[in-house]
N, CA, C and O atoms as a MOPAC input file, in Angstrom:
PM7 MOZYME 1SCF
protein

 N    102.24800 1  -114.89600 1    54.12300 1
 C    103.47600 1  -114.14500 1    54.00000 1
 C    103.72000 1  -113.67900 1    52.57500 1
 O    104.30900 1  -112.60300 1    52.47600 1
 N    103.30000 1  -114.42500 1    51.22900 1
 C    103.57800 1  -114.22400 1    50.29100 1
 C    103.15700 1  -113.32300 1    49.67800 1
 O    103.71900 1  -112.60800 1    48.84800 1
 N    101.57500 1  -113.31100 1    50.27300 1
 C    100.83500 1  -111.45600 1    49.89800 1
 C    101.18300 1  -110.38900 1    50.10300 1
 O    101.20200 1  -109.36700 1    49.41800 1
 N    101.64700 1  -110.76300 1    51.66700 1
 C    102.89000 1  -109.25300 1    52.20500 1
 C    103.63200 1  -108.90000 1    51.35700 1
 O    103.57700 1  -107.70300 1    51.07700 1
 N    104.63700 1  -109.78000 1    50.58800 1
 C    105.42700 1  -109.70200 1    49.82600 1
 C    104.86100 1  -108.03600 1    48.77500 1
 O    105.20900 1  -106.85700 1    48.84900 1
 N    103.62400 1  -108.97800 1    47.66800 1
 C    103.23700 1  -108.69900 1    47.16300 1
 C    102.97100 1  -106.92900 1    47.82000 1
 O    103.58200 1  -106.07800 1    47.17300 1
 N    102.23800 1  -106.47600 1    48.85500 1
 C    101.87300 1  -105.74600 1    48.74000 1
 C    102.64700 1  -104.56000 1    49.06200 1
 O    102.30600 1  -103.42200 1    48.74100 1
 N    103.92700 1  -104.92400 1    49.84400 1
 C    104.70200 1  -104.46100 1    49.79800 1
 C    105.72400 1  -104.11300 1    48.87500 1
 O    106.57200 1  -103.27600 1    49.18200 1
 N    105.71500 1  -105.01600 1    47.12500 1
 C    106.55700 1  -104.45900 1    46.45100 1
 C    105.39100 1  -103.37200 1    45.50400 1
 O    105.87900 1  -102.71600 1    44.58300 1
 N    104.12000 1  -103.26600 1    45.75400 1
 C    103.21900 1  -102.63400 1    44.97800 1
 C    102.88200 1  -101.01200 1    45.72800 1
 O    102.39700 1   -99.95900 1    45.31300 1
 N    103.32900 1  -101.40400 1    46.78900 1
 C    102.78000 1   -99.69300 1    47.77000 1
 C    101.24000 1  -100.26400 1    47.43600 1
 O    100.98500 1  -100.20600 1    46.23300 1
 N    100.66800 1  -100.55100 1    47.88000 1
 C     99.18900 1  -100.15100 1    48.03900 1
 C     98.86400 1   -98.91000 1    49.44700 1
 O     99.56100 1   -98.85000 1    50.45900 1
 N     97.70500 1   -98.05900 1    49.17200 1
 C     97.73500 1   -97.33500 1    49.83400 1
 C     96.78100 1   -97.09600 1    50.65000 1
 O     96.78100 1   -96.14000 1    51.42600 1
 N     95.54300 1   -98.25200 1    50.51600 1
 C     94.32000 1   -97.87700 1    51.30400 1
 C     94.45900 1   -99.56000 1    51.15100 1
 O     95.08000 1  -100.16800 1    50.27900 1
 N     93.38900 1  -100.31800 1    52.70400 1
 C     93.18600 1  -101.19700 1    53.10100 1
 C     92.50800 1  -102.35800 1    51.62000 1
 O     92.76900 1  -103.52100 1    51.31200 1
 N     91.73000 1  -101.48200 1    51.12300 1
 C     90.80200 1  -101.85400 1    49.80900 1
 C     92.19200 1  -102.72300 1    49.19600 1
 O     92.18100 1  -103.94000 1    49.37500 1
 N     93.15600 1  -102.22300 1    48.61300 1
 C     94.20500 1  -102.52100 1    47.82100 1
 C     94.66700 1  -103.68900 1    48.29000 1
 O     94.87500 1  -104.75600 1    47.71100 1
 N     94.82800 1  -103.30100 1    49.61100 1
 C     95.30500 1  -104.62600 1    50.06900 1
 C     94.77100 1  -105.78600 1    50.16500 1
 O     95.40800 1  -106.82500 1    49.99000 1
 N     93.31700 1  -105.72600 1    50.50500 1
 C     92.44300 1  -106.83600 1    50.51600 1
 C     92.28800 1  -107.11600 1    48.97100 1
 O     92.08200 1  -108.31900 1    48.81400 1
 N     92.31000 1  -106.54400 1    47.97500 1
 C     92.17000 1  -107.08800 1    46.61200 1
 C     92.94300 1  -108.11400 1    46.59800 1
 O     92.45300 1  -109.20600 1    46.31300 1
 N     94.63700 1  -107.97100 1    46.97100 1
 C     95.51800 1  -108.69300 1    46.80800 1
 C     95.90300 1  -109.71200 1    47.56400 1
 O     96.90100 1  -110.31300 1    47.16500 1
 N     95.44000 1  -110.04900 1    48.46300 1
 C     94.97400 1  -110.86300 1    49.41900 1
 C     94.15000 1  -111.65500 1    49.20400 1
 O     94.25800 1  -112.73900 1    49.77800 1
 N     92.98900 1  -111.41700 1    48.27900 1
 C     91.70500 1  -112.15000 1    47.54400 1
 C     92.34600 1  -112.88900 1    46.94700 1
 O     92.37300 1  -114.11200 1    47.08000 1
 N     93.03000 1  -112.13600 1    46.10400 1
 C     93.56500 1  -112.58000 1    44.69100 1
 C     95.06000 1  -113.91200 1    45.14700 1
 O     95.61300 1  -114.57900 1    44.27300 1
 N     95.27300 1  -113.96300 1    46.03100 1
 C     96.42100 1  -114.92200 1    46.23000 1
 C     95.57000 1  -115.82400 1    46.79700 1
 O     96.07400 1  -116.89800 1    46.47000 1
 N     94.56800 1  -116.07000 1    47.46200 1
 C     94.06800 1  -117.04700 1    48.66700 1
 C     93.01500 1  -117.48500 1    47.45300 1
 O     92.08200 1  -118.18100 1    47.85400 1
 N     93.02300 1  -117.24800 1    46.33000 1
 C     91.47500 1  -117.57000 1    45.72300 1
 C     92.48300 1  -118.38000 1    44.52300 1
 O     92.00900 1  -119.23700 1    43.77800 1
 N     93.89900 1  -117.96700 1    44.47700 1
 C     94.67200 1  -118.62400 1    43.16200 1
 C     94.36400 1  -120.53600 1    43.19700 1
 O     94.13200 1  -121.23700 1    44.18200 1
 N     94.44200 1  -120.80900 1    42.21300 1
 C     94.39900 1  -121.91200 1    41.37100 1
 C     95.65800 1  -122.94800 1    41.28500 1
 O     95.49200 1  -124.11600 1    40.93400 1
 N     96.95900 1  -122.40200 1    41.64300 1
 C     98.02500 1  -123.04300 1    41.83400 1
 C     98.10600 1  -124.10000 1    43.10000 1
 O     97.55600 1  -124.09700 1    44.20200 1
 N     99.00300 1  -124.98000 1    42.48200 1
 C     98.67600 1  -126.16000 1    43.09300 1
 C    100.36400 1  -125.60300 1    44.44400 1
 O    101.12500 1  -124.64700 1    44.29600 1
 N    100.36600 1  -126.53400 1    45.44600 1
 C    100.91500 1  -126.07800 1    46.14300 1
 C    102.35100 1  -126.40700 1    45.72900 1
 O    102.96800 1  -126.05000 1    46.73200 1
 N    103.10700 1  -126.79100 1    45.00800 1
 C    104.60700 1  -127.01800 1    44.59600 1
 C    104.73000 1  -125.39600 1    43.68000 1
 O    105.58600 1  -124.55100 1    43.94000 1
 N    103.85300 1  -125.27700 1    42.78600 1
 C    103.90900 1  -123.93400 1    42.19000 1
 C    104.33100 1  -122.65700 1    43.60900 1
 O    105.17300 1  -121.75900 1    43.60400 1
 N    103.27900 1  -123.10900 1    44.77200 1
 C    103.37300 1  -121.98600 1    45.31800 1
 C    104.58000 1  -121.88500 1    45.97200 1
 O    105.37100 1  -120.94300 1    46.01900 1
 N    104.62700 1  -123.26700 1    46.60200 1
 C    106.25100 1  -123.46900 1    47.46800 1
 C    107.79300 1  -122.43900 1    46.54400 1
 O    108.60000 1  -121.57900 1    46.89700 1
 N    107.43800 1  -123.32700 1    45.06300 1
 C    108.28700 1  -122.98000 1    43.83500 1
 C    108.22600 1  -120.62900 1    44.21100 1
 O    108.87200 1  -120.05100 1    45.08500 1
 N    107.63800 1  -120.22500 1    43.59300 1
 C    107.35700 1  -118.73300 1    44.13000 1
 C    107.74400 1  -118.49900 1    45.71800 1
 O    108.79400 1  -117.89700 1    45.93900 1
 N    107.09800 1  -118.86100 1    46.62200 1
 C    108.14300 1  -118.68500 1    47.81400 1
 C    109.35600 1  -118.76900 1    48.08200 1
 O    109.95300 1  -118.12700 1    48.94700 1
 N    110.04000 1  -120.01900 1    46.94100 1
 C    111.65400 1  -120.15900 1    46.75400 1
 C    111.93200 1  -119.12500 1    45.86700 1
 O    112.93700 1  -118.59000 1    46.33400 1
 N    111.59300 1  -118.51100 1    44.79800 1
 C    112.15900 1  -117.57400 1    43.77600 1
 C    111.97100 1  -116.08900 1    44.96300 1
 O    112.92900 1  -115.32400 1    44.86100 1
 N    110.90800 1  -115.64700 1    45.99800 1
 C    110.56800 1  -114.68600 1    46.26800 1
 C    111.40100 1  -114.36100 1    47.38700 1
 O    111.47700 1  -113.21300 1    47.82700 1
 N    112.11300 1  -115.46600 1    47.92300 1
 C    113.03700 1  -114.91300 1    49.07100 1
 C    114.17200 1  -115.78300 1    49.04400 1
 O    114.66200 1  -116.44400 1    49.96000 1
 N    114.49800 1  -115.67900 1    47.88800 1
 C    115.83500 1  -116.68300 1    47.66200 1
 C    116.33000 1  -117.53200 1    48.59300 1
 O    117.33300 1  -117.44800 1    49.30100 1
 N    115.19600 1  -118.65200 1    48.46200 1
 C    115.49300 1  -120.09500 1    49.36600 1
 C    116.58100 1  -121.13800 1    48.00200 1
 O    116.26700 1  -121.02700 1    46.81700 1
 N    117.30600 1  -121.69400 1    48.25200 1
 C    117.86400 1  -122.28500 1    47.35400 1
 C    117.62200 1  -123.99400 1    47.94900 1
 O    117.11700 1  -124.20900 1    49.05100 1
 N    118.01200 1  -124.94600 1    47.14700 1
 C    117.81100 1  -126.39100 1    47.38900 1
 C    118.67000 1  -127.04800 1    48.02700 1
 O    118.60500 1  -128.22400 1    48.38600 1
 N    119.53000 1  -126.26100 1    48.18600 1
 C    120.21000 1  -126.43300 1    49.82500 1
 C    120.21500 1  -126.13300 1    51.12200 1
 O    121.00900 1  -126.40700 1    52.02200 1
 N    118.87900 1  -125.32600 1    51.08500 1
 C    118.87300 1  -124.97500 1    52.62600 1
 C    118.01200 1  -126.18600 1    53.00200 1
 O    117.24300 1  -126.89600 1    52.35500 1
 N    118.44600 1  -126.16500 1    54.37600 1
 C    117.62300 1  -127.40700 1    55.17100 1
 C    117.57500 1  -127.01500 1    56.35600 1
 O    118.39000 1  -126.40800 1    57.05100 1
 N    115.85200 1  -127.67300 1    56.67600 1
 C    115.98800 1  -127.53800 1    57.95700 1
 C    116.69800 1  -128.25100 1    58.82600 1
 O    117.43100 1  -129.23200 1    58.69800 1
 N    116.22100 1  -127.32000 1    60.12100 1
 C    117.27100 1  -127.67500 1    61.71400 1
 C    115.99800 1  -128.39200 1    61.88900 1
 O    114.94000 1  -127.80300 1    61.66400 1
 N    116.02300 1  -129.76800 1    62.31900 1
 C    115.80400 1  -130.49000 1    63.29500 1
 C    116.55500 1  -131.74300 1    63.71100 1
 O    116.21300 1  -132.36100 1    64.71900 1

């Protein structure tokens, strides 16, 4: 979901573009709290939402 993000705030315009950016997120080096952390800044999750169960 987070690449979507990405490629959607970039307009890419041919498939190529997109798969670059797609590479480039699935190949990153960040550990997964970094990434969680960016999924909270990228769709304004705050530390109060909680889940329903």
């Amino acid at each position: 979901m987070l690449w979507t993000n990405r490629i959607f705030k970039q307009k890419t315009k041919t498939s190529k573009e997109v798969n670059h950016i797609i590479d480039a997120v699935e190949n990153t080096k960040k550990t997964m709290g970094h990434l969680l952390n960016e999924i909270r800044e990228n769709y304004s999750i705050t530390e109060t939402h909680k889940s329903i169960t």
